[in-house]
C-alpha positions as CSV (number, residue, x, y, z in Angstrom):
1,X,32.5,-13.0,-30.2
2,X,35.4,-15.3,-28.7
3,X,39.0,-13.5,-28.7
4,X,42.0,-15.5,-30.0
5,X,45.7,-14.9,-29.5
6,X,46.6,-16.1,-33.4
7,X,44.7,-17.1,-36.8
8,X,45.1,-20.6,-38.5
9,X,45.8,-20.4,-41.9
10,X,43.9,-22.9,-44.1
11,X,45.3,-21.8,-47.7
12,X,47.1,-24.6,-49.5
13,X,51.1,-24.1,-50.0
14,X,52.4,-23.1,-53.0
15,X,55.7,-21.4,-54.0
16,X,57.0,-18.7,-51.4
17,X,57.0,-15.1,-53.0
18,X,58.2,-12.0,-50.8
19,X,56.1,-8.9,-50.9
20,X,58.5,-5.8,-50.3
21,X,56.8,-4.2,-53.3
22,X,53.9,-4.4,-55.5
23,X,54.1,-7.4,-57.9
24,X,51.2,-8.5,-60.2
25,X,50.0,-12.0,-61.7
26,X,47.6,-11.6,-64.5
27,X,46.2,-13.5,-67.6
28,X,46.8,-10.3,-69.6
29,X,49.7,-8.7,-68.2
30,X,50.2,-6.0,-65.2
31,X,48.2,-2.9,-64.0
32,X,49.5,0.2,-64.6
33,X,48.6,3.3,-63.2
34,X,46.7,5.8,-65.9
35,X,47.1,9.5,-65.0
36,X,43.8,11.5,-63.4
37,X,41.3,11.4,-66.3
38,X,43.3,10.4,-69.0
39,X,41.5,7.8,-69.7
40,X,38.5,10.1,-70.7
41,X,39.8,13.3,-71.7
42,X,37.9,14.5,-74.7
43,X,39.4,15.6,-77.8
44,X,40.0,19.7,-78.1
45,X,37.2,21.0,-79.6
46,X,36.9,24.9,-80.8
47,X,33.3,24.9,-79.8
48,X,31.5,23.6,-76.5
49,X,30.5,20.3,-76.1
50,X,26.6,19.6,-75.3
51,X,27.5,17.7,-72.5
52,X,30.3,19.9,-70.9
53,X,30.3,20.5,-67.4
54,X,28.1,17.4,-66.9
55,X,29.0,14.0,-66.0
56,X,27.4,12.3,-68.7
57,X,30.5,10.6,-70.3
58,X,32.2,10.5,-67.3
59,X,32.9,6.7,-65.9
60,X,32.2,5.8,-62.1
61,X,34.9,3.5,-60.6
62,X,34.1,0.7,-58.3
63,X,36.6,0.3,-55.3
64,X,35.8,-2.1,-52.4
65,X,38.1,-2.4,-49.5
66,X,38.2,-4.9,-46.7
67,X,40.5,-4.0,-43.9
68,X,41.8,-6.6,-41.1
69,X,42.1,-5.7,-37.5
70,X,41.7,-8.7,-36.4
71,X,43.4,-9.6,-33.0
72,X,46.6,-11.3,-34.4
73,X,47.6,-7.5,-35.9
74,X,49.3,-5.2,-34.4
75,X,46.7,-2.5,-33.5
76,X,48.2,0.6,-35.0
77,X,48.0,-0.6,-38.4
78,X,44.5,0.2,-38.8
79,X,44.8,4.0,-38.2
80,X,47.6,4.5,-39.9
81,X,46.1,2.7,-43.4
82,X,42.8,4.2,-42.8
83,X,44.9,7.6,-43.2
84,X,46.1,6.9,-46.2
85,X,43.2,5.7,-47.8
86,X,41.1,8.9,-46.7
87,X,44.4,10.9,-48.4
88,X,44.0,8.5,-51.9
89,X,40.2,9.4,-51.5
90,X,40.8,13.0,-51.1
91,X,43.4,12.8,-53.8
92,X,40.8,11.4,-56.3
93,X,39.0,14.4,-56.6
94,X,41.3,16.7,-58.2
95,X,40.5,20.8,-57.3
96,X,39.4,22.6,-60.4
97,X,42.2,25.0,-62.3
98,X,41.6,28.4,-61.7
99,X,41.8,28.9,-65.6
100,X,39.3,26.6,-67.3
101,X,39.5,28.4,-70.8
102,X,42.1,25.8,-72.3
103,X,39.4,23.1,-71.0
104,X,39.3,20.4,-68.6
105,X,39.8,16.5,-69.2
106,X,36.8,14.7,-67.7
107,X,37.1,13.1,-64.1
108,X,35.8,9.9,-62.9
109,X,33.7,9.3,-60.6
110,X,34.6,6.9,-57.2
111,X,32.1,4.3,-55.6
112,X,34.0,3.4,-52.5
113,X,32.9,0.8,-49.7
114,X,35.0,-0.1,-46.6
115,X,34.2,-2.9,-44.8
116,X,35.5,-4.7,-41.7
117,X,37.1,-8.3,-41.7
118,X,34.6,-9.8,-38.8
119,X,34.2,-13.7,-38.3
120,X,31.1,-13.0,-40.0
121,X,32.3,-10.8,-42.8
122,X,29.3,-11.6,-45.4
123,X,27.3,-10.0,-43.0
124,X,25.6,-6.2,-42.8
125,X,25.5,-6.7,-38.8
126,X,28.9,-4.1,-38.8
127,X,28.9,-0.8,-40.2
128,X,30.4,0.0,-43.4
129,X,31.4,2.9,-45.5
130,X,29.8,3.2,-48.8
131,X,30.0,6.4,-50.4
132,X,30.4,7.6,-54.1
133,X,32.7,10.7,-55.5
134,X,30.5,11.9,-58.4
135,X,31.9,12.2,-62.1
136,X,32.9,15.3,-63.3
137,X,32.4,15.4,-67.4
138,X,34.9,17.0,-69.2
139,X,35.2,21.3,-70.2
140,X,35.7,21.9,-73.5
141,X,38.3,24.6,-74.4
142,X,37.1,27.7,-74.8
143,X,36.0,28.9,-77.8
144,X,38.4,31.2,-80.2
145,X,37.4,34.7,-81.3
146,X,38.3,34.2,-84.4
147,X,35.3,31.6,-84.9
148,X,32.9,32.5,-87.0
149,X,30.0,31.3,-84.4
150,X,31.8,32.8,-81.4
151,X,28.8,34.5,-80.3
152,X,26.5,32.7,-79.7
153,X,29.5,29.8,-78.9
154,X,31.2,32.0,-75.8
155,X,27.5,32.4,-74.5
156,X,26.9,28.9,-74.6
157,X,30.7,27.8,-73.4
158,X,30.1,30.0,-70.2
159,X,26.6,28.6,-69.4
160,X,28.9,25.1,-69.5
161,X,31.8,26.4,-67.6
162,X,29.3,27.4,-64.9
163,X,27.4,24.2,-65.0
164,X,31.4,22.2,-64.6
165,X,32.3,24.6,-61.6
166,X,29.1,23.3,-59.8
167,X,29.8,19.5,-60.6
168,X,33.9,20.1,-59.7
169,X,32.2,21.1,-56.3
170,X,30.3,18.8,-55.3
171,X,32.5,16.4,-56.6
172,X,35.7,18.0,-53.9
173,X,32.7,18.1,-51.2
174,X,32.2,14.6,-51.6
175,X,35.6,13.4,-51.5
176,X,36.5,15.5,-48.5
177,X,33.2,13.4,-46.8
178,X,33.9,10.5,-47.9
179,X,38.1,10.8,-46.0
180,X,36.0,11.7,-43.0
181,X,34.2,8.5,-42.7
182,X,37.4,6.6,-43.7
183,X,39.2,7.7,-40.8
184,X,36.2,7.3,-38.4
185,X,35.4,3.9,-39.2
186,X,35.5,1.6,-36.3
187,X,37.8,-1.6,-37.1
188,X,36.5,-5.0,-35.6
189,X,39.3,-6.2,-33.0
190,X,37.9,-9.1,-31.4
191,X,36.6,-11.3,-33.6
192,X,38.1,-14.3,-35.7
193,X,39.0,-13.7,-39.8
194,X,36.4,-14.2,-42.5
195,X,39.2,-12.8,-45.2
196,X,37.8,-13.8,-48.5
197,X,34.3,-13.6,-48.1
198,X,34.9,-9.6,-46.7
199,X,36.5,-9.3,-50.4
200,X,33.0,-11.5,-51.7
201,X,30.8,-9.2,-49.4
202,X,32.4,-5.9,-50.3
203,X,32.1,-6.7,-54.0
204,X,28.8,-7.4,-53.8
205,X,28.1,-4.2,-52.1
206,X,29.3,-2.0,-54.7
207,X,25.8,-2.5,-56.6
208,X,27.2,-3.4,-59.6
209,X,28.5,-7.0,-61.6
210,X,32.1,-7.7,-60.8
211,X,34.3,-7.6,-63.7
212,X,36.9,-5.3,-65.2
213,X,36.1,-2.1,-63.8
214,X,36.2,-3.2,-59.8
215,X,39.0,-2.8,-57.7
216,X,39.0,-4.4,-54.7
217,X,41.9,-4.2,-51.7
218,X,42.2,-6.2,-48.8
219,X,44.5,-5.3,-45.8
220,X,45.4,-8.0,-44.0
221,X,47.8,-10.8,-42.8
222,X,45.2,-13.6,-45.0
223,X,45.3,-15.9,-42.3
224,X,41.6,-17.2,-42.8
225,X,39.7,-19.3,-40.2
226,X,36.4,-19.0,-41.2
227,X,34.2,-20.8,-44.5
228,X,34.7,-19.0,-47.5
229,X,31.1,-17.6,-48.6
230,X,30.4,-16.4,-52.2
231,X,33.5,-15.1,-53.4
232,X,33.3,-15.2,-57.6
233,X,35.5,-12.2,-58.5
234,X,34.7,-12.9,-62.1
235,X,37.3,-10.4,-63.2
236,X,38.0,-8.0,-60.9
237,X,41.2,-6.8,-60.1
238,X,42.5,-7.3,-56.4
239,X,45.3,-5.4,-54.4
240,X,46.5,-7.0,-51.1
241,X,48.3,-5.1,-48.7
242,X,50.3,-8.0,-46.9
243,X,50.4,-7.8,-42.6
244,X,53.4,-9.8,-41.6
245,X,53.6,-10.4,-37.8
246,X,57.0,-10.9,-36.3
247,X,56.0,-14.3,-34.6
248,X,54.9,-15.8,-38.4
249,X,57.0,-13.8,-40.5
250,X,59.2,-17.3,-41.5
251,X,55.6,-18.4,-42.9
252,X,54.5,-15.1,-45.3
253,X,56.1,-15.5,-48.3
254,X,54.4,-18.9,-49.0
255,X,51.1,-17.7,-47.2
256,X,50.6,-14.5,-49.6
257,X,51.9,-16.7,-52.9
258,X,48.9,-18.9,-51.9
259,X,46.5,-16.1,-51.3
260,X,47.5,-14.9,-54.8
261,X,46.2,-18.6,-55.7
262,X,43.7,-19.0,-54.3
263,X,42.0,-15.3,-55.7
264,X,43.0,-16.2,-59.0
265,X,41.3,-19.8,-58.8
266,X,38.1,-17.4,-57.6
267,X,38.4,-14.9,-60.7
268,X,40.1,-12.7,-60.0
269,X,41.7,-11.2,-62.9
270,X,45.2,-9.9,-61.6
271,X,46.2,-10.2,-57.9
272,X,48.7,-7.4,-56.7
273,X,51.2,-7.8,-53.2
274,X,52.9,-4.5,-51.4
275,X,53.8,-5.1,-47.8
276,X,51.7,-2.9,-45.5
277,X,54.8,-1.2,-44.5
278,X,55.8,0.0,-47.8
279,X,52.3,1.4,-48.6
280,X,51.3,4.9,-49.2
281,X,48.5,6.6,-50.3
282,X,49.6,6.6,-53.9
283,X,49.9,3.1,-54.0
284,X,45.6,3.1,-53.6
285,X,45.0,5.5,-55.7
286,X,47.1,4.1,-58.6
287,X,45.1,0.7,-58.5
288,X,42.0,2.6,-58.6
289,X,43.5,4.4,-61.4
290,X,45.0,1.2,-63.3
């Protein structure tokens, strides 16, 4: 692929808007961060629930990712994001209390894909990550001796406990894998920027229809040079991490506000800017979360 010194932006201009921090344009209002599993914590309960220990309530969320090493980017960038994305990842999975008896809220599960901006982004010819934290349903408390139906209930609450340690598990084994492969991944250097249709290609990878429940990030300076193929975000919520270089840093403001645009004008549902510099790993695994 040909190496170039700078990208050509082809966005239209709108109104300049800094990006220090995270700012959000919606149709319905910001994102918020929820915290770990509130959103499907189960109600206490005296006795255990049939499905306890299991993931069978338990949501999956969808989290694409496109990162930009592209040649007009400063080369460290890339490591030191991919670190805290592996961290956010790791984070996700939340380790198990050592006393379950008061019960557990239930933990959603993470389908993550991480994909490199390439001058042929909406292709499979570069690897990718694409790896899924399982659920973990929700414990219920355990049960009181003073209920008539303890008995039989504690029997039946342990055989649940037993069955949530092994999903907790796997679900911490998976996460630790998955911030393996994030820091591994080989970022594309030399090639020109196919931006939006990474975000189009990484949605579609995820498996499932875009809408509410997908999160997608980009990292990037949005300089893009190449056609724009399939990108219909019909709802999805999008988070870029703005790249500024030095040499174009006059130009941002008003090239980020017309990012923000032009994902809006493709569906997007709400499009949230944090300079890279001011990103940690909290700030990824709150939009996840949100």
């Amino acid at each position: 692929m040909a190496t170039r010194s700078r990208k050509k932006n082809r966005l239209p201009s709108v109104a300049a808007a800094a990006i220090p921090v995270m700012v959000a344009v919606s149709a319905c209002g910001s994102l918020g961060a929820l915290a770990p599993g509130s959103a499907s914590a189960p109600a206490a309960s005296t006795s255990p629930d049939a499905n306890a220990g299991t993931a069978a309530s338990a949501p999956t969320r969808q989290a694409g990712t496109c990162e930009d090493g592209t040649s007009s980017l400063a080369s460290y960038y890339a490591p030191r994001i991919q670190a805290m994305l592996a961290q956010a990842a790791t984070t996700w999975a939340a380790s198990p209390p050592a006393d379950s008896g008061d019960g557990v809220a239930a933990q959603p599960g993470l389908h993550f894909v991480l994909r490199s901006v390439t001058t042929t982004s909406w292709s499979t010819d570069y690897p990718t990550v694409d790896s899924t934290i399982p659920p973990v349903g929700a414990l219920a408390p355990q049960p009181s001796p003073t209920d008539p139906s303890f008995d039989t209930d504690v029997h039946a609450w342990t055989g649940a406990q037993s069955a949530w340690k092994q999903s907790a598990a796997q679900a911490t084994a998976a996460a630790a894998t998955l911030a393996q492969e994030i820091r591994q991944f080989p970022v594309a250097r030399n090639t020109y920027s196919a931006i939006y249709s990474c975000i189009a290609a990484a949605d579609s990878q995820l498996g499932s229809p875009p809408g509410a429940d997908t999160r997608l990030t980009v990292i990037s300076d949005m300089q893009n040079n190449q056609k724009v193929v399939g990108l219909h975000l019909a709802g999805a919520a999008v988070l870029v991490v703005g790249i500024c270089p030095n040499d174009v840093s006059a130009g941002c403001p008003q090239r980020f506000a017309a990012a923000r645009q032009f994902l809006i004008n493709n569906g997007a549902s709400t499009v949230q800017i944090v300079s890279a510099d001011a990103a940690t790993p909290q700030t990824f695994l709150s939009f996840w979360r949100s």
